[in-house]
N, C-alpha and C positions, 0 to 999 in steps of 0.2 A: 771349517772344512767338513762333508759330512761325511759321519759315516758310512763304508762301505754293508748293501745289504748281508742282513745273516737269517739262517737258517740254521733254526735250534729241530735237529733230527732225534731219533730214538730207533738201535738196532730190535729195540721188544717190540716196535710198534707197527701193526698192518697199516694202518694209515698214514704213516710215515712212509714207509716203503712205499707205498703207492704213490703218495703224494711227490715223495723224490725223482722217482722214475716219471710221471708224469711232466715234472720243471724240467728236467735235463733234456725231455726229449721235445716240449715247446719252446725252451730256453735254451739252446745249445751252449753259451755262453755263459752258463751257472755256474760250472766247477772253476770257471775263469775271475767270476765280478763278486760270486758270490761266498761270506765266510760261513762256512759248517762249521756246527758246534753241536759236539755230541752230549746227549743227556741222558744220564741211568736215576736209579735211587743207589747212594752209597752203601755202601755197609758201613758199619760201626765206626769203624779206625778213620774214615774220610766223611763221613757223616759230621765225627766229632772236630774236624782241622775245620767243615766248615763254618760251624758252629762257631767258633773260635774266634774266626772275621766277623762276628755277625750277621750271618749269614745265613737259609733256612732250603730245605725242598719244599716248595711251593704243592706237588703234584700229590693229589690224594687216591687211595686206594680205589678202586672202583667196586659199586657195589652191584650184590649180584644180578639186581634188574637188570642194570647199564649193562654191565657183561653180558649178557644171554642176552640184550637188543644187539649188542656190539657184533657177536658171531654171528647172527643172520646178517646184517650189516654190509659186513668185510665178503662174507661171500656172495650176497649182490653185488655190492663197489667191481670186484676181482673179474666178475661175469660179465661187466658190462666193460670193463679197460678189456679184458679176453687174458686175465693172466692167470698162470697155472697157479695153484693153491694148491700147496700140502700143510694142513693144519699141522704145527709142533703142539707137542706136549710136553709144557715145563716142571721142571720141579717144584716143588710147593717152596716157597721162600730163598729161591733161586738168586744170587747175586751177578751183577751183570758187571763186573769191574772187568775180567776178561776181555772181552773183545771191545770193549768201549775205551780202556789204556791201551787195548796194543791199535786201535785206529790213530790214537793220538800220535804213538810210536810211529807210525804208516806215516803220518802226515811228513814227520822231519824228514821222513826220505822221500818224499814227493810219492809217494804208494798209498795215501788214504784213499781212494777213489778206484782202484782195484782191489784192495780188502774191502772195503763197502759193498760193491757187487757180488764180492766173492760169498759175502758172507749173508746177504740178501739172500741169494739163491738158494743156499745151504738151507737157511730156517725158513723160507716163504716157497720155495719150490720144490724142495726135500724134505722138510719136518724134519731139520736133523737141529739136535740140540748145539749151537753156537758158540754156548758159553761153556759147554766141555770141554777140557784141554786137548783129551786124541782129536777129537772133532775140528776145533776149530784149527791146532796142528797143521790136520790134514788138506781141512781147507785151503789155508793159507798157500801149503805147498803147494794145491795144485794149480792154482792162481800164481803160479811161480818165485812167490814170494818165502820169506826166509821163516817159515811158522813156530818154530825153537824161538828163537830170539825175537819175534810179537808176542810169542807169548810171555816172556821171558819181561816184558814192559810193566805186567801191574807188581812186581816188585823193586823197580826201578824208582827210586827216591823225583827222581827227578820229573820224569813222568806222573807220580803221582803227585807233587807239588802242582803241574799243568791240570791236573785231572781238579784238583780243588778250585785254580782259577776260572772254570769253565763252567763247573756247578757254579762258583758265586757270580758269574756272568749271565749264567738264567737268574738266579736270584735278582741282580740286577734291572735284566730284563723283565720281570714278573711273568717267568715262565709257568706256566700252569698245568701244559700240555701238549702235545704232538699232533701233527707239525704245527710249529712254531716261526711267522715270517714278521721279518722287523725289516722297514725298510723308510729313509727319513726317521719323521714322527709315528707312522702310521705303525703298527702292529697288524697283525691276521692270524688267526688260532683256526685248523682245519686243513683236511684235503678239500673241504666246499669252499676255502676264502682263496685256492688258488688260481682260478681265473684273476682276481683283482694283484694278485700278486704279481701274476707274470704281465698285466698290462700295466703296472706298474713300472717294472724293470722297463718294458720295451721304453715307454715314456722319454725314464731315466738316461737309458743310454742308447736314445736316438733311435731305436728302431720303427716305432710307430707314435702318431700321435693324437695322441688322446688327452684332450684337456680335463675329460674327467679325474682321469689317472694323477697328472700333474697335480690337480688341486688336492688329491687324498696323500700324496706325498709330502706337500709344502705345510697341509693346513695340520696341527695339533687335531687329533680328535678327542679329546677334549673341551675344546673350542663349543662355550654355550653350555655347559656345566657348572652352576651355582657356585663359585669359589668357595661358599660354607661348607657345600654338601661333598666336594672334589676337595679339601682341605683337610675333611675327618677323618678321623683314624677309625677305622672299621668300618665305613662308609659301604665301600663294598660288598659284596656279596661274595660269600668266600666257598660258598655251597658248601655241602655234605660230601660224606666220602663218593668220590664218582669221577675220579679223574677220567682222561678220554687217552684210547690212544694206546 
């Protein structure tokens, strides 16, 4: 049976935010076929649970070239979709378990998908800090949701038990960075690999037909990779600090 496609998201991430609103609005049908899965960097206490499984964050710090190409970057990308940009400005060593367990919280009650907007807008269209508690609070509330008790989510055992299965599900997936689309065999890292993305899906579930799409779906890519050299450990290229995203 295959798996249904996913999309590994990031509330810190401008190209994520883009890249989401972009699928949903050529995809109408993504909050429906498709599984989101939220990705932070832990802190310490879930850091350590994941460790635990065997488990690692894949995503490295970005250095500060990437960074300064990144902010000119996001505000072309933004210019050219026409979406309002208010740059936030985070704290230095900032943890993001906040509004990444109380989304998971959102999800049980069928509310992930208006706390996501809600809270898009807040940090990409207000430069308002997300992962503060009055902040996001208020957010919540005014997206008419219950912001006390999302918030109330990252000390929830149980939530955070979900929060570790999720990290070890990128791990799994060799997530590396935002947005992140899995779909069959095929992988896609970028807001630029989203066109193949969404012709992908249509492929999938009948909407258009593209044999190209089909065959990036069915085939490994992998396929044509020296089994000595796709066999080694550290074979890859694991780059320098410079995550994206």
């Amino acid at each position: 049976m295959r798996r249904r496609p996913r999309l590994y998201f990031s509330l810190r991430s401008p190209y994520s935010w883009m890249a989401v609103d972009q699928l949903e609005r050529r995809f109408p049908r993504a909050t429906e076929l498709i599984d989101y899965y939220p990705f932070w960097e832990p802190e310490p206490q879930l850091g350590q649970a994941l460790h635990d499984r065997g488990a690692e964050v894949l995503y490295t710090p970005m250095s500060k070239a990437k960074h300064l190409y990144m902010l000119g970057d996001i505000k072309r990308t933004a210019a050219r979709f026409g979406y309002p940009l208010v740059w936030p400005v985070d704290q230095l060593g900032q943890e993001w378990e906040l509004p990444h367990l109380a989304w998971l919280a959102a999800r049980r009650r069928g509310e992930e998908h208006v706390l996501y907007r809600a809270l898009v807008q807040a940090r990409w269209h207000r430069g308002e800090r997300i992962y503060d508690e009055d902040v996001f609070i208020r957010t919540a509330d005014a997206a008419g949701l219950d912001g006390a008790a999302l918030r109330a989510a990252e000390f929830d055992p149980e939530i955070r038990a979900e929060a570790v299965d999720v990290l070890e599900a990128a791990w799994e997936d060799d997530i590396f960075g935002f947005p992140y689309f899995r779909i069959g065999r095929e992988r896609l890292w970028g807001l630029d690999r989203l066109d193949e993305f969404v012709t992908a899906l249509e492929t999938v579930f009948g909407d258009v037909s593209s044999p190209e799409a089909a065959r990036a779906v069915e085939t490994d890519p992998l396929d044509g990779v020296p089994a000595r050299l796709a066999g080694r450990i550290g074979a890859y290229d694991r780059d320098t600090a410079g995550g994206c995203g």
